[in-house]
VOTIZA-131004 format. One record per residue: residue in three letters; x, y, z negated of N, C-alpha, C in turn. Coordinates in Angstrom, 1 decimal. Last residue first. Example, Ala and Ser with C-alpha at 12.3 -4.5 7.8 and 13.67 -1.06 7.14 Angstrom:
2
REC|ser|12.8|-2.2|-7.1|13.7|-1.1|-7.1|12.9|0.0|-7.9;
REC|ala|13.2|-5.7|-7.8|12.3|-4.5|-7.8|13.2|-3.3|-7.8;
# end
This chain:
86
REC|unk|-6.2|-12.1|7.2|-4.7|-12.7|6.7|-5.0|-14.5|6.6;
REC|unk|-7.3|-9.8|7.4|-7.1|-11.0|8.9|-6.2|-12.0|8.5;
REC|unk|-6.1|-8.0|5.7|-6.7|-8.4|5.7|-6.5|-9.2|7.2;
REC|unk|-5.0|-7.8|2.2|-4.9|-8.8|3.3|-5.6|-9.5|4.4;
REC|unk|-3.7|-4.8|1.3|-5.1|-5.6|1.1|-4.3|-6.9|2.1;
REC|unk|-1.0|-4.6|-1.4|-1.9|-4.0|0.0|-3.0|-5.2|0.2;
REC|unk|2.2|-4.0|-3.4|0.5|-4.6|-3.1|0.2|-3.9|-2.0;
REC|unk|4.9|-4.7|-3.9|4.1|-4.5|-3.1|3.1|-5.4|-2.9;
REC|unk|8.0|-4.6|-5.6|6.8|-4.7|-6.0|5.7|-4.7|-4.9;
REC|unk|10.9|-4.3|-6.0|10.2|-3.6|-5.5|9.0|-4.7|-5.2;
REC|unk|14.1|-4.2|-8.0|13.0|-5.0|-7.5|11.7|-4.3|-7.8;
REC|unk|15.8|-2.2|-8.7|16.1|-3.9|-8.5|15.6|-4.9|-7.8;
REC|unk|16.3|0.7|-7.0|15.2|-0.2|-7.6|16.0|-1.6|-7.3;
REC|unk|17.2|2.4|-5.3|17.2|2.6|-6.6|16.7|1.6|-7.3;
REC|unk|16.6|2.2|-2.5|18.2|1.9|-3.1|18.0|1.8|-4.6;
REC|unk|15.1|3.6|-2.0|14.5|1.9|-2.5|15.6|1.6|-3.1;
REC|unk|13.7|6.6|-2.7|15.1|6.1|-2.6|15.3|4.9|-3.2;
REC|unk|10.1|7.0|-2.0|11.8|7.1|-2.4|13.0|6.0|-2.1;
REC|unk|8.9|8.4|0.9|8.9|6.9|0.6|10.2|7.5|-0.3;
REC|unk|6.3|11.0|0.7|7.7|10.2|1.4|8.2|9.3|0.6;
REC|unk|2.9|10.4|1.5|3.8|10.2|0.3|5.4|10.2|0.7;
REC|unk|1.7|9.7|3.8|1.0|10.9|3.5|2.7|11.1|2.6;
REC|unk|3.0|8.0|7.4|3.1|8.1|5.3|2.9|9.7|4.6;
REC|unk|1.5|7.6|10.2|2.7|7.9|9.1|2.3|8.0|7.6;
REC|unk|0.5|4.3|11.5|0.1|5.4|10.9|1.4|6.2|10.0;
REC|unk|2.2|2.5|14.1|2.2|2.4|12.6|1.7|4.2|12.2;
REC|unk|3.0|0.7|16.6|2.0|1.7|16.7|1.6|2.2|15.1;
REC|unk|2.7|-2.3|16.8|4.1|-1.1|16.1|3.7|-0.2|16.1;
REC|unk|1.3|-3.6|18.1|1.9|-2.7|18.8|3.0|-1.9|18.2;
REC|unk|0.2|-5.6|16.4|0.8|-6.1|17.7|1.2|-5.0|18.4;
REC|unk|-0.4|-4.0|13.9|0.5|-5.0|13.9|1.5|-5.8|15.5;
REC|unk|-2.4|-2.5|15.3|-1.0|-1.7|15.1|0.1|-2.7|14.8;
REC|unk|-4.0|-4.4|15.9|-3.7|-3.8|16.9|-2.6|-2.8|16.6;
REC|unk|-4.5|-5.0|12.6|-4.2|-5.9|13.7|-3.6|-5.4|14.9;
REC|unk|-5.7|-2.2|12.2|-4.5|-2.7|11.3|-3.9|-3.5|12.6;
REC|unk|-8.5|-2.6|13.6|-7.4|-1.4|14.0|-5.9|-2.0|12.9;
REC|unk|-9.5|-4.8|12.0|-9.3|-4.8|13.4|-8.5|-3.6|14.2;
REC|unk|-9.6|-3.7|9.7|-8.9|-4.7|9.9|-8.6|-5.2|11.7;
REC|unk|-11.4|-1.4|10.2|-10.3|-1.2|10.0|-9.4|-2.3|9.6;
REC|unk|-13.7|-2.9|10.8|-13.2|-2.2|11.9|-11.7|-2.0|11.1;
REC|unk|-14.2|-4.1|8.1|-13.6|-5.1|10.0|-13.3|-4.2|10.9;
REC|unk|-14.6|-2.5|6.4|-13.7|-3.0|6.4|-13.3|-3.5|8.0;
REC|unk|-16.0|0.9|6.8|-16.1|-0.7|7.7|-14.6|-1.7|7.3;
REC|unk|-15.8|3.1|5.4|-17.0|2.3|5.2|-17.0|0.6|5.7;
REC|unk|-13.8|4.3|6.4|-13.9|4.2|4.7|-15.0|3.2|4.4;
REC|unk|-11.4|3.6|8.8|-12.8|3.4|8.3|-12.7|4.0|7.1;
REC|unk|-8.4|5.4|8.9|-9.2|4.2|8.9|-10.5|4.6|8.6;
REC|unk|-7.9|7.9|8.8|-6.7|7.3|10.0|-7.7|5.6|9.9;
REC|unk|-8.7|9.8|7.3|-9.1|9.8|8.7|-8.7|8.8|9.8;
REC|unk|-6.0|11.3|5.7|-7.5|11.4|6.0|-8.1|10.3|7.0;
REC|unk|-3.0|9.5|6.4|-3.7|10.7|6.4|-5.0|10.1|6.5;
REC|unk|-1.9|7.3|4.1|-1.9|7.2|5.3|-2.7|8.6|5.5;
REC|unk|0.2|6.1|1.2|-0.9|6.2|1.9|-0.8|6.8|2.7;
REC|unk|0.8|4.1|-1.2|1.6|3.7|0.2|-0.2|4.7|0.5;
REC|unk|2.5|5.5|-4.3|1.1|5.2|-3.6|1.4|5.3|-2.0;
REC|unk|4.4|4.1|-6.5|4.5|5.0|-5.3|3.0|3.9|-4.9;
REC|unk|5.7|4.4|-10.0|4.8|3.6|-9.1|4.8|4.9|-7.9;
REC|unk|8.3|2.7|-12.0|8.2|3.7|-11.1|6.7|2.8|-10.6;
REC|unk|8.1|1.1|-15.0|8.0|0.4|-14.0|7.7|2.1|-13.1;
REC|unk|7.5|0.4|-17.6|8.7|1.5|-17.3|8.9|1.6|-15.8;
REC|unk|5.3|-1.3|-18.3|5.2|0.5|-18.7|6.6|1.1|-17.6;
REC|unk|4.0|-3.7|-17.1|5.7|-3.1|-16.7|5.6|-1.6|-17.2;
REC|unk|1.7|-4.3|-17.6|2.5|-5.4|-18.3|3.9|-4.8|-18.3;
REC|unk|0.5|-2.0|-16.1|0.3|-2.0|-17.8|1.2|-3.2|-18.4;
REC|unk|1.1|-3.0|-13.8|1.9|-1.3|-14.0|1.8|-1.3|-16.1;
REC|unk|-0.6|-4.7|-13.3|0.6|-5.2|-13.5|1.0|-4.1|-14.2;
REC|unk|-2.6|-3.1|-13.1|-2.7|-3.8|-14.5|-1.4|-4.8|-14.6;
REC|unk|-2.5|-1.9|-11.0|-3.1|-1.3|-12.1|-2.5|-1.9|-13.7;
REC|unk|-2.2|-3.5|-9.3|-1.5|-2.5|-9.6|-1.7|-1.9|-10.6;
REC|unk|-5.5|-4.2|-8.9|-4.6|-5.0|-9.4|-2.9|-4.5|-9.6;
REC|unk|-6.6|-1.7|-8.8|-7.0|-2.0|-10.0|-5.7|-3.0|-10.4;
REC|unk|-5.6|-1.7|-5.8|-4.8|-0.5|-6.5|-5.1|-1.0|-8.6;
REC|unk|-6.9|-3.1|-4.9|-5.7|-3.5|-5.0|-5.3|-3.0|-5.6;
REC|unk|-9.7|-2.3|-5.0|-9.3|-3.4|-5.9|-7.7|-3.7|-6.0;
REC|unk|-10.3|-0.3|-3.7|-10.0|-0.1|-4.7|-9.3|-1.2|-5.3;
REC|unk|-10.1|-0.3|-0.9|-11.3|-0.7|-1.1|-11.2|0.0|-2.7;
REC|unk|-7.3|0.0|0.0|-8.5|0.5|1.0|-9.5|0.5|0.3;
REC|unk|-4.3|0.6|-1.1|-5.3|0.1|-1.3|-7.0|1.0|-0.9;
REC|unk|-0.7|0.2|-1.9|-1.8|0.6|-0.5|-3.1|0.1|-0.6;
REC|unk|2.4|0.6|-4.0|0.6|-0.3|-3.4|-0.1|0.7|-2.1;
REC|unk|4.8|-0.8|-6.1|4.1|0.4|-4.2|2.9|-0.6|-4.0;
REC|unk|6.5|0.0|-8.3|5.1|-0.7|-7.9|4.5|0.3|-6.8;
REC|unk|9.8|-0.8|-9.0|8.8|0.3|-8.1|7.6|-0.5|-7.9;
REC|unk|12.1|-1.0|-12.1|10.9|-1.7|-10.7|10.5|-0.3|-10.3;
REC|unk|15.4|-1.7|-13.1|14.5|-0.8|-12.2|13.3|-1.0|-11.4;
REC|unk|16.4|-3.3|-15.9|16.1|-3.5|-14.5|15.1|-2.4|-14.1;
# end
């Protein structure tokens, strides 16, 4: 079976918890979901839960630093990200 572990992680911890799935799946592809410089807070989680939110209700979506692979390839695709307003 083919995995991809895609994560997106603001604070660190998501990425820790990818982290340690990635160590139960050695064979497992991983892709980092990330966004240009600049595009959120680094310091304010609520502001940048509060900008997330407003792209949620506008579609209005930051582009992808990473180009996304070929999902076709994978059995099963994995995704971590934070949750927040969740």
């Amino acid at each position: 079976m083919k995995i991809l572990i895609a994560t997106y992680s603001w604070s660190g911890r998501t990425a820790r918890l990818a982290d340690q799935i990635a160590d139960r799946l050695p064979d497992a592809d991983r892709y980092q979901i990330a966004v240009p410089d600049g595009t959120y807070s680094v310091t304010d989680m609520y502001a940048t839960s509060d900008q997330a939110t407003q792209q949620l209700k506008t579609g209005n979506y930051p582009a992808l630093v990473n180009p996304l692979p070929d999902l076709g390839r994978y059995d099963l695709i994995l995704v971590s990200s934070p949750v927040w307003s969740g």
